[in-house]
C-alpha positions, 0 to 999 in steps of 0.5 A, a space after each residue: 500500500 502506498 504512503 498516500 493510502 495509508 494516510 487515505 485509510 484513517 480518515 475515510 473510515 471515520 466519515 463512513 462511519 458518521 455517516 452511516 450513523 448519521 442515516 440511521 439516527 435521522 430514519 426515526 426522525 423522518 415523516 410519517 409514512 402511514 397517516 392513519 398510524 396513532 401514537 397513542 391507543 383510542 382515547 376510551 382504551 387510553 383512559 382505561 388503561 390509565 386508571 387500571 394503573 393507577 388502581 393496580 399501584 393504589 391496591 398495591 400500595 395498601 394492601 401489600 407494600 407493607 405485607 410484602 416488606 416484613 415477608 422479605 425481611 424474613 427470607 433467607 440469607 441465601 435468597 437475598 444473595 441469590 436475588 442480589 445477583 438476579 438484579 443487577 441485570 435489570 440495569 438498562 446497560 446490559 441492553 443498551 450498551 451492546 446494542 450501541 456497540 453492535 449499531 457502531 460496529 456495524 456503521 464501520 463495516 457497511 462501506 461502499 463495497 456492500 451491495 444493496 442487499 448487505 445495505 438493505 439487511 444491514 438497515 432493517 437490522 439497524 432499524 430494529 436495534 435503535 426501536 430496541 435502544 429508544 424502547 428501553 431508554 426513553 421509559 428509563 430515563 422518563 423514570 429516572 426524572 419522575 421518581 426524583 420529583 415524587 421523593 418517595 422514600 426507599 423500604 425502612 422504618 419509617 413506611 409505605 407512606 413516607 414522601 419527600 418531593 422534589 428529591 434527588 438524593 437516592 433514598 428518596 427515589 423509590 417509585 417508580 422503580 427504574 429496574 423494572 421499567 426495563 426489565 419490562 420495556 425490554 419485555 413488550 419490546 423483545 416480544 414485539 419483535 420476536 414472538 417467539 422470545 417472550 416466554 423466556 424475556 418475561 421470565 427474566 422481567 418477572 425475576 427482576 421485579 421480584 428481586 426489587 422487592 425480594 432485597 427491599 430495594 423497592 415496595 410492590 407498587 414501585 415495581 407495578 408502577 415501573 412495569 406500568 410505565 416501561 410496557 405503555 412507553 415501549 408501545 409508544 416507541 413502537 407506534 411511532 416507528 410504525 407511523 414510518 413504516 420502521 420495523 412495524 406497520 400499522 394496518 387499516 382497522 389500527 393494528 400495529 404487526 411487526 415488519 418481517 426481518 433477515 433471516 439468521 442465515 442471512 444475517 450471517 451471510 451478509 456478516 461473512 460479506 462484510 467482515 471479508 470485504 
């Protein structure tokens, strides 16, 4: 390789990777494709579903918060640990951090030798991981900002009943819970894209939410109400990506289907492509 393609090689990768970025950041901020698409569910369906929510976490709030509190005080030793262990993978890192790495690898890969079926695989996966991304970190973040503003306080002595608003110290963080919103947007959102993995997501989601409770880290309604929030903001992401016709599609009478994506073998097709070009 000549001097000149060598000092060409350092600087084109880095354009062709913010600009593949670039294209895909901007594909969920392009106009809407489907005008009959909604964002949010009729309103008579939106309004029961709010106060189905809001009569979940009352209930739990009363009935069980404290119940469910002294019940955890007295688990076992090695439960608590075992629970300790579970949920740290609530995090939202475990899924958004991979997902960032695989969408940066991926725009250093697709240069201009791929062809229009790598580009075509290439962004209907890429469209699929950045739904995943903004369905777990949008409910998260939304969290994060709301728990700090409500101030309730974290499982002690002082109650299920102990507020203090417009808090941003930890122990007042306590509702809504942040590792169950993502655990369960991860859920609604896996699940909308691939049917076939929700057993197995919803498994995960529910070990999360009983770990919250099980090292009282959270009360029963905190968690309700992070479950609340994480499954209607991951169909909120969804509408929107089907008003765009992304990864979704809504269809006449209002449903939203999930788009058919590669397949695996040619997912690794496409990888062997890249990779060797």
């Amino acid at each position: 390789m000549s001097a000149a393609g060598i000092d060409k090689l350092p600087s084109s990768i880095p354009r062709r990777t913010a600009a593949n970025l670039i294209a895909w950041l901007a594909l969920p901020g392009r106009p809407r494709k489907i005008r009959n698409a909604r964002l949010l569910p009729p309103m008579q369906r939106l309004v029961a579903g709010v106060l189905v929510a809001v009569f979940a976490v009352g209930l739990a709030m009363i009935l069980l918060d404290a119940r469910v509190l002294s019940f955890a005080r007295t688990l076992p030793l090695w439960v608590v640990e075992v629970f300790q262990e579970i949920t740290d993978f609530g995090q939202s890192k475990w899924f958004l951090v991979p997902i960032a790495i695989v969408i940066v690898v991926l725009a250093v890969l697709t240069g201009p030798a791929a062809d229009r079926i790598a580009n075509l695989v290439v962004t209907t996966l890429v469209v699929r991981l950045e739904f995943l991304f903004l369905a777990i970190a949008l409910p998260g973040l939304f969290v994060t900002i709301v728990k700090r503003f409500i101030g309730r306080v974290r499982p002690s002595d002082l109650g299920p009943f102990a507020y203090m608003p417009w808090s941003w110290r930890p122990e007042y963080a306590s509702m809504p819970s942040g590792h169950s919103t993502t655990a369960v947007a991860a859920a609604v959102a896996i699940g909308l894209l691939w049917p076939r993995a929700r057993v197995p997501i919803w498994i995960y989601a529910v070990l999360i939410l009983l770990s919250r409770v099980a090292i009282q880290a959270h009360f029963t309604s905190d968690v309700t109400a992070g479950a609340c929030v994480g499954a209607f903001g991951a169909i909120l992401v969804r509408n929107w990506f089907s008003a765009r016709g992304l990864a979704f599609t809504a269809e006449p009478g209002g449903t939203v289907c999930a788009l058919p994506g590669p397949s695996w073998r040619r997912i690794k097709t496409v990888a062997r492509r890249l990779i060797g070009q």
